[in-house]
N, C-alpha and C positions, 0 to 999 in steps of 0.2 A: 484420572484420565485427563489429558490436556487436550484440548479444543483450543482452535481459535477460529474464529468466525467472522466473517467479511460480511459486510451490509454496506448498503451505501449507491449503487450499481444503478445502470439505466439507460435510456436512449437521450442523448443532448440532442441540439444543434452547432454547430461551430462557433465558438467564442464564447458559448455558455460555462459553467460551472457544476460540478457533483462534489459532493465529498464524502468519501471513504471512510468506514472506521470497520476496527480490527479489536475485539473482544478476544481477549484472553483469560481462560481460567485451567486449574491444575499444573501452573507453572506459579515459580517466584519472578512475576513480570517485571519487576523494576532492576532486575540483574540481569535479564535478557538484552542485548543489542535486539533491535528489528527493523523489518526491511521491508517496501513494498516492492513485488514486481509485476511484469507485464506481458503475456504470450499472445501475440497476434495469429491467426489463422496461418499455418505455413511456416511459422518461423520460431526462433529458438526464445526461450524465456531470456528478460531482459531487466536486468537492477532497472528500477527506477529513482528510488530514494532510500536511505540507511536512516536511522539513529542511535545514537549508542544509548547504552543508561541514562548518562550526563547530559540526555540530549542536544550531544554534537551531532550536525545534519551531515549529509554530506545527496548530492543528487546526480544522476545523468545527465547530460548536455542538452538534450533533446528537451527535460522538463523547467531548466534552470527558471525561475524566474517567473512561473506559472505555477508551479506545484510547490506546496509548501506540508512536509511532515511534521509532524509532532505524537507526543505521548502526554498520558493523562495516567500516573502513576498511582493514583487512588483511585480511577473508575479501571484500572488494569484495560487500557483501550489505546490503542494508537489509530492516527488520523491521517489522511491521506486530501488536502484541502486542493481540489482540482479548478485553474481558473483559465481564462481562453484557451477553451478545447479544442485541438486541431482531429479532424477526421482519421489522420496518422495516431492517434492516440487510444484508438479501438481496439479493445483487447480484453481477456480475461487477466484481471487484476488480481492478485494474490500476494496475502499477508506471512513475511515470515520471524518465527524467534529462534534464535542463536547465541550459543555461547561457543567456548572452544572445545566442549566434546557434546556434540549432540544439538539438533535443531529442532523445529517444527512448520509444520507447511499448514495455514487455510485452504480452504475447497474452492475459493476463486467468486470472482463476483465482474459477473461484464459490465463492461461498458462500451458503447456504444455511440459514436460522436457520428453524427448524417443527418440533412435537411431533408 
């Protein structure tokens, strides 16, 4: 059975920090590409950050420069390093893995940026 499980989640303030991590078991995690994303209230789910295997990054515009992903190929975990949190950045956060047939979606884990 493949799971993957989001932790990490919470209420900030602005300019604060969280970070994400994304457990993965019943997959061969380190052939997975994986992806975080992000659905705000009202609106369409949105890539926030990729990695492939080789962990090559690649990010949204919106996070460039704040948000830093990674993997940990021996704790089968990817990491979602959240840094000056903008109030725009509130959203149910969710972990994905992918290859070219077939994916997988986490359950989501909020976040919450407001003073």
């Amino acid at each position: 059975q493949v799971q993957l499980v989001e932790s990490g989640g919470g209420l900030v303030q602005p300019g604060g920090s969280l970070r994400l991590s994304c457990a993965v078991s019943g997959i061969t995690f380190s052939s997975y590409h994986m992806g975080w994303y992000r659905q705000a209230p009202g609106k369409e789910r949105e890539l926030v950050a990729t990695i492939t295997p080789t962990s090559t990054t690649k990010y949204a515009d919106s996070v460039k420069g704040r948000f830093t992903i990674s993997r940990d190929n021996t704790r089968n975990t990817m990491y979602l390093q959240m840094n000056s949190l903008k109030p725009e950045d509130t959203a149910v956060y969710y972990c994905r893995a992918y290859r070219l047939f077939g994916e997988y979606w986490g359950q989501g884990t909020q976040v919450t940026v407001s003073s």
